[in-house]
C-alpha positions as CSV (number, residue, x, y, z in Angstrom):
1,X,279.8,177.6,75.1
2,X,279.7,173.9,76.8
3,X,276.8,173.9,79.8
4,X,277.9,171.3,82.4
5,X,274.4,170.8,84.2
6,X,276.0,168.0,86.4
7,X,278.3,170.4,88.1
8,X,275.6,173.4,87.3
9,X,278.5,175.5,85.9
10,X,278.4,177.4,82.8
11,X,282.3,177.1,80.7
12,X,282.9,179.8,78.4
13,X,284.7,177.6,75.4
14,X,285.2,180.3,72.8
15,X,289.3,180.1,73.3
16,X,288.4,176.1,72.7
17,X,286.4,177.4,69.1
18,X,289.6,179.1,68.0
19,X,291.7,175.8,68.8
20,X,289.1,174.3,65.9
21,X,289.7,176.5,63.6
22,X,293.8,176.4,63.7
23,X,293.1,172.9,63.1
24,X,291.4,173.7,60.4
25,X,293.9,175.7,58.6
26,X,296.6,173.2,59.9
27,X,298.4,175.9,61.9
28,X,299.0,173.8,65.3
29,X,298.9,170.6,63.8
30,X,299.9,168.7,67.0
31,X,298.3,171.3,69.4
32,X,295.1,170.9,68.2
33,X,295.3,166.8,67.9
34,X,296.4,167.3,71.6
35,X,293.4,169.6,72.3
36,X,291.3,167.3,70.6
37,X,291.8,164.4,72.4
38,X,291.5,166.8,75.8
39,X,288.2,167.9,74.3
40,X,286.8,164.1,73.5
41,X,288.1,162.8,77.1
42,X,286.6,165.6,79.0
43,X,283.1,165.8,77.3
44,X,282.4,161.8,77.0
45,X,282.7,161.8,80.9
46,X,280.4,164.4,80.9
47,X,277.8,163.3,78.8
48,X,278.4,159.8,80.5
49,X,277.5,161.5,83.6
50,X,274.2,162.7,82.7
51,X,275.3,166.5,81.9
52,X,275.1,168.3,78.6
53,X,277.2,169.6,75.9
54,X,275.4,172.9,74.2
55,X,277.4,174.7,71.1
56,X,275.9,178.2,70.7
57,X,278.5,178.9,67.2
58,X,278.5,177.1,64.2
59,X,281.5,176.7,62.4
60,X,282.0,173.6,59.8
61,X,284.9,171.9,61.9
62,X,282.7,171.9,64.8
63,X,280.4,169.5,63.1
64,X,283.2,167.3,61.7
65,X,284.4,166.9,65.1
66,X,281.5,165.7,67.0
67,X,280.9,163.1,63.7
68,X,284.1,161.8,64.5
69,X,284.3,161.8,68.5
70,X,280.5,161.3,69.2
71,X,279.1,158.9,66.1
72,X,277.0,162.2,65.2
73,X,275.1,161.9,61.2
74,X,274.9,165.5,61.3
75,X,276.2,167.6,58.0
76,X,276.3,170.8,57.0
77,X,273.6,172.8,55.1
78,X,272.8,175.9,54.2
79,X,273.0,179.3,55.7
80,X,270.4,182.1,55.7
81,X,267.6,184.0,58.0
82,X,264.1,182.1,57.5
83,X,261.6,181.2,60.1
84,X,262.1,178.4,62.3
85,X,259.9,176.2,64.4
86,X,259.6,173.1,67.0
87,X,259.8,169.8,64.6
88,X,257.0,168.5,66.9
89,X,255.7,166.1,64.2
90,X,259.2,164.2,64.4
91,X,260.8,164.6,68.2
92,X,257.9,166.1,70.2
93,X,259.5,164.0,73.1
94,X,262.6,164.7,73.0
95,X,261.7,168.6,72.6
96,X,259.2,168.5,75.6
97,X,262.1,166.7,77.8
98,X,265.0,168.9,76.9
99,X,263.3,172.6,76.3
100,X,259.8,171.8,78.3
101,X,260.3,170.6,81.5
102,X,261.2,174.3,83.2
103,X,259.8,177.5,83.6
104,X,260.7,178.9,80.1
105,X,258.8,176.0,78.0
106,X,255.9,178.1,77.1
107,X,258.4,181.3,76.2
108,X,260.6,179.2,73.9
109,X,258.3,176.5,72.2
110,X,257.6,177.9,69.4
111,X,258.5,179.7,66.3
112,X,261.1,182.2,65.9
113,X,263.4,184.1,63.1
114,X,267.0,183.2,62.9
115,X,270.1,183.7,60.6
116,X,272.2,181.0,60.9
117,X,274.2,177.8,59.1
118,X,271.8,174.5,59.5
119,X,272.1,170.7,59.3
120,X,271.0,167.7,57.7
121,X,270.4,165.7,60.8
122,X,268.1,162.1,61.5
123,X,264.6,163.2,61.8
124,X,264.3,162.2,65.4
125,X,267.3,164.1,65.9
126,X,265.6,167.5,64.9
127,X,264.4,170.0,67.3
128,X,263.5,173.6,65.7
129,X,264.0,173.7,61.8
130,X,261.9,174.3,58.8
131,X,257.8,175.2,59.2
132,X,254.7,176.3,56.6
133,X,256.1,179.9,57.6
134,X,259.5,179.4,56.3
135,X,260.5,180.7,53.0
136,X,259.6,178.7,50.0
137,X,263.1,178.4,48.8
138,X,265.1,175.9,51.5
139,X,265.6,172.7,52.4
140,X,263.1,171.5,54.2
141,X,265.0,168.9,56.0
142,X,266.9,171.8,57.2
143,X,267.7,172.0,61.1
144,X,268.9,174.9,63.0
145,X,268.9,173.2,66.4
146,X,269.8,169.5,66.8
147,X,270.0,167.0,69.5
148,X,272.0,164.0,69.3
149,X,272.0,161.8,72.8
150,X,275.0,160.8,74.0
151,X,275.2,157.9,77.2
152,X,272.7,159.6,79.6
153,X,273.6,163.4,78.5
154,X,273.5,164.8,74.9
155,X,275.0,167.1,72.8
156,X,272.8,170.1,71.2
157,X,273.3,172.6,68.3
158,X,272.2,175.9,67.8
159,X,272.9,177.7,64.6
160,X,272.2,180.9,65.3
161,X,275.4,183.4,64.3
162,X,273.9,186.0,65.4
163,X,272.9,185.0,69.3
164,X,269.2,186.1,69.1
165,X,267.4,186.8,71.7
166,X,265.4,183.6,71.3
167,X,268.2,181.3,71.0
168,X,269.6,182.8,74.2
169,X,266.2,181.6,75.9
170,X,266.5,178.2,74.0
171,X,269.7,177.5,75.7
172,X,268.7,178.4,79.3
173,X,265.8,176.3,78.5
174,X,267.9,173.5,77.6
175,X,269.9,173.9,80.7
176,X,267.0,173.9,82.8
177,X,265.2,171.1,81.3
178,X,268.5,168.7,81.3
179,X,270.0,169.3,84.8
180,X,269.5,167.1,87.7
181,X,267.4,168.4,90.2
182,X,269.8,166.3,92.5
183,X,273.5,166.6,92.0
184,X,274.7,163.3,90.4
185,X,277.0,161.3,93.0
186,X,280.2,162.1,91.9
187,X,279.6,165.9,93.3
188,X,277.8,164.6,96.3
189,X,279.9,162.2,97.8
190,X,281.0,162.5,101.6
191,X,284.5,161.5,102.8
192,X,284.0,158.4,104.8
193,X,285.7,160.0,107.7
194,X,283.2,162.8,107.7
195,X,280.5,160.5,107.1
196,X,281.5,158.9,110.1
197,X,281.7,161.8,112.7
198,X,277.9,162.5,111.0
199,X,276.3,158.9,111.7
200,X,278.1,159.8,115.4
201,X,276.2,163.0,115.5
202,X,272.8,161.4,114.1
203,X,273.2,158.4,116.7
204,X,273.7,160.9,119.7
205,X,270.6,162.9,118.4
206,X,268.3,159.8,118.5
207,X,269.4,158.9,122.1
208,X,268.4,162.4,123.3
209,X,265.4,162.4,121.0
210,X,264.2,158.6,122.7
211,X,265.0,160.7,126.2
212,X,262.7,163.5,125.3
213,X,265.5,166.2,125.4
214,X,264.4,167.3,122.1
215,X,266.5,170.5,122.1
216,X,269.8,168.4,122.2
217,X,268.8,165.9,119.7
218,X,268.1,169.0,117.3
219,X,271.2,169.9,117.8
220,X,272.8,167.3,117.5
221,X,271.2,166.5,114.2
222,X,271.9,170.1,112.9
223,X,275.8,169.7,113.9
224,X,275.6,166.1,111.3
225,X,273.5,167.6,108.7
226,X,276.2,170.7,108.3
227,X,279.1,168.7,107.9
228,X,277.1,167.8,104.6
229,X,277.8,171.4,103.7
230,X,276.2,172.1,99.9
231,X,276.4,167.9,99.1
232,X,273.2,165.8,100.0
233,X,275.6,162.3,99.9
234,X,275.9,159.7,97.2
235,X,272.9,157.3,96.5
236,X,272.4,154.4,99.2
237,X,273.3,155.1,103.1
238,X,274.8,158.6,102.7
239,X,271.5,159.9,101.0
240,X,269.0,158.1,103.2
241,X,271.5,159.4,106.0
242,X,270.8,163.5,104.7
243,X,267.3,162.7,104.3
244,X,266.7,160.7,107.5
245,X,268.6,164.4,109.6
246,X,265.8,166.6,107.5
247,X,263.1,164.1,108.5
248,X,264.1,164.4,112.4
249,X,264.6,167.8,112.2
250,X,261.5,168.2,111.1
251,X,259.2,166.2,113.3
252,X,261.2,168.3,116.2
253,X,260.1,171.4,114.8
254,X,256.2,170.4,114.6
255,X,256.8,168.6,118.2
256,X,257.7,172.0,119.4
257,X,255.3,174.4,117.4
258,X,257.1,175.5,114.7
259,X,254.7,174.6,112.2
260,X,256.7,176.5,109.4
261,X,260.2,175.3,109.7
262,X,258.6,171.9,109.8
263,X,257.3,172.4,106.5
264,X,259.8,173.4,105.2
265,X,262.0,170.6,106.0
266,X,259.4,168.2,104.7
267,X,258.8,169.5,101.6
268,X,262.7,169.5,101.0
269,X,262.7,165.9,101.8
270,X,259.9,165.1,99.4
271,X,261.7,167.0,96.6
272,X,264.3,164.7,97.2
273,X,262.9,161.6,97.8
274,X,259.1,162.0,96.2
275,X,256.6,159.4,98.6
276,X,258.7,160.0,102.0
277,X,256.3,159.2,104.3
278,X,258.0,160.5,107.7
C-alpha cells in the first residue's frame, strides 16, 4: 500500500507487488524494468514533495528495490512471531515525529506481537524491533518497522504478514503524524485568472467595508473566498490572500454579533497561519 499524505489519498499498490515479483522470477523482463522506472519516477516526486511512501507487505524484492532506487542500507533478516517494541533508545525522535504527533500516539507506542520477515537497518533508522520481552533466540538488531528519510518525505516498512491489528493502527499513525496539516502548493495553487477575478472580489469588499455597508463587503468576500473552492492558494500572495478573506470575514461577523461564526473563522486562520493577529 503507498500513502500519499500530500494529496491525502490512500493508493492500493498490491497489482504494483505482483509487478515485483514477475520481476523476480524474470517473467516480464522488460515490463517490469518499465514498471520500475514508473515506480522510481512517481515516488521520488512524492517523497520530494514532502509525502510518504508506507509498504504494509514484505517480500525480498521489495527491499532490493528501494536499495537500489532510494540509497536504502536495509537487508533482509529473519522471519518469525516475537514481541516487538519502539527502539526509543536509538530514534526516539524520529518515532515521536512520525507515529506521535496525532491522536493515536498513545494507542500505538508501544509494544506489540507480530509475525513477520525483519531487517538489518542503521540504528537510527529503526522504529519498533527487538525489546527485554522478545524471545531469547533473535537477532537483536532485528527491525520489523523501518524508516529511511527520503528529501522531505520518507519511506517506511512494516513487516507484518499477517496485517495485525496493531500494525494497521501503526500505519494510520504514520499517516497522521507525516501529513501536512496544509496541503503543499502544488495542490493548492489558484489559476492566475481566478486568482484575479478573487483580488476583484476582495478589493470590492474593502470599498463597501471602508463605506460601512458591511453586508455587501461580506458578500463580496464570501463570493472571492469560494472561488478558492477546497485549495487555500500557494505560499506568498495567494495564501495571505485566503487568509486575509477569513480575517475580514470574521471581524464582520463579531461587528454584527455573531460571536460564533467569528470564532470560528479566527481560529481557522490561526490554524493556518499560528500568531495572526487580526
Amino acid at each position: 500500500m503507498t500513502v500519499d499524505s500530500s494529496a491525502g489519498r490512500y493508493i492500493d499498490l498490491h497489482a504494483e507487488n505482483a509487478l515485483l515479483s514477475a520481476l523476480a522470477t524474470a517473467l516480464l523482463p522488460f515490463r517490469a524494468i518499465s514498471y520500475l522506472r514508473h515506480f522510481h519516477r512517481i515516488t521520488t516526486q512524492k517523497l520530494w514533495l514532502r509525502g510518504v511512501v508506507a509498504f504494509s507487505f514484505s517480500e525480498a524484492m521489495l527491499v532490493s528495490t528501494v536499495e537500489k532506487y532510494f540509497d536504502t542500507e536495509w537487508k533482509m533478516s529473519n522471519y518469525y512471531r516475537t514481541t516487538w517494541g519502539p527502539c526509543l533508545k536509538d530514534n526516539e525522535r524520529n518515532i515521536n515525529y512520525s507515529f506521535g504527533n496525532g491522536n493515536l500516539s498513545r494507542r500505538v507506542i508501544k509494544e506489540y506481537s507480530a509475525k513477520g520477515n525483519t531487517l538489518n537497518v542503521p540504528r537510527h533508522e529503526r522504529c519498533f524491533g527487538v525489546t527485554e520481552n522478545s524471545r531469547k533466540d533473535v537477532c537483536e538488531e532485528d527491525a520489523i518497522v523501518a524508516m529511511h528519510n527520503y528529501g522531505k518525505g520518507a519511506i517506511a516498512y512494516f513487516g507484518d504478514v499477517n496485517a495485525s491489528h496493531e500494525t494497521i493502527w501503526l500505519v494510520a499513525a504514520f499517516v497522521e503524524s507525516r501529513s501536512p496539516t496544509i496541503p503543499i502548493d502544488c495542490f493548492s495553487s489558484i489559476e492566475a485568472s481566478v486568482f484575479a477575478e478573487i483580488i476583484q472580489l476582495k478589493g470590492e469588499g474593502n470599498d463597501s467595508f471602508k463605506a460601512g455597508d458591511l453586508d455587501t463587503a461580506l458578500g463580496s468576500y464570501q463570493s472571492a473566498l469560494n472561488k478558492f473552492e477546497t485549495k487555500m492558494g500557494i505560499n506568498g500572495s495567494q495564501r495571505e490572500c485566503y487568509i486575509a478573506l477569513l480575517s475580514n470575514m470574521s471581524l464582520i461577523y463579531y461587528k454584527n454579533g455573531f460571536y460564533c461564526q467569528s470564532e470560528g473563522l479566527a481560529t481557522k486562520v490561526l490554524y493556518i497561519e499560528w500568531g495572526q493577529e487580526k
